[in-house]
N, C-alpha and C positions, 0 to 999 in steps of 0.2 A: 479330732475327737468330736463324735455328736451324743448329747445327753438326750434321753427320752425317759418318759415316767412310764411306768408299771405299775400294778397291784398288785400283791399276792394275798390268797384268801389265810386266812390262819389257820395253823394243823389242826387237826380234829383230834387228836391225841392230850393237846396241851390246854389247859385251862387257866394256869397259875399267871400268864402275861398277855391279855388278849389287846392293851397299847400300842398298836403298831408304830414301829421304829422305821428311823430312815437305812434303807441299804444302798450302796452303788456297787454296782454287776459292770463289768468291763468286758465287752464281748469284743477276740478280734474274729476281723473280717476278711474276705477273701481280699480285698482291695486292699490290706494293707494296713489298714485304718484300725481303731478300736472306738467302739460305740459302746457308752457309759449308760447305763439305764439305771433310773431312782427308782427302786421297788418299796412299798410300804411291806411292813411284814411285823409278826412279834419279835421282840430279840432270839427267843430261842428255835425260829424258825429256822426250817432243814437248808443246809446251803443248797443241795443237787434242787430244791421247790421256787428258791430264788434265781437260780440259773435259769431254769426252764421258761419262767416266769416273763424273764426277761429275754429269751430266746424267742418267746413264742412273738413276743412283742415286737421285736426286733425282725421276725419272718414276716408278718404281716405287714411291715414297711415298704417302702420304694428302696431302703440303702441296699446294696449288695451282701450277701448270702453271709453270714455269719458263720464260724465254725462251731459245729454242735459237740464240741468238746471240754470236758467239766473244766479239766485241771489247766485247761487255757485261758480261763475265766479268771476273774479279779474281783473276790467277792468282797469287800469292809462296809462295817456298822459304820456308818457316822453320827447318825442322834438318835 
């Protein structure tokens, strides 16, 4: 498993929590593997903005290809 950071910007809808919280996104990968990314984001941010978030981050890397599939994804709040 490799951990990498991310940001996500906060929705533009929400105003009530703009705090950014800690998230880990669990991307697996074609190799096998699952790559963990820390996204900042509000609590009540979208999970599919936190996927992406960390997808996109995760594409722009050297590790092997990610699956761009939501519900294969491993999304928890942890702080």
């Amino acid at each position: 498993m490799h951990a990498r950071h991310a940001t996500a910007m906060p929705p533009r809808s929400s105003h009530r929590d703009m705090e950014s919280r800690c998230w880990l996104v669990a991307l697996p990968a074609v190799d096998g593997m699952q790559y963990v990314y820390r996204v900042y984001a509000p609590e009540d941010a979208l999970l599919a903005d936190l996927f992406w978030e960390a997808w996109h981050c995760h594409d722009e890397s050297a590790f092997p290809r990610a699956w761009d599939v939501f519900d294969a994804a491993v999304i928890r709040l942890v702080a």
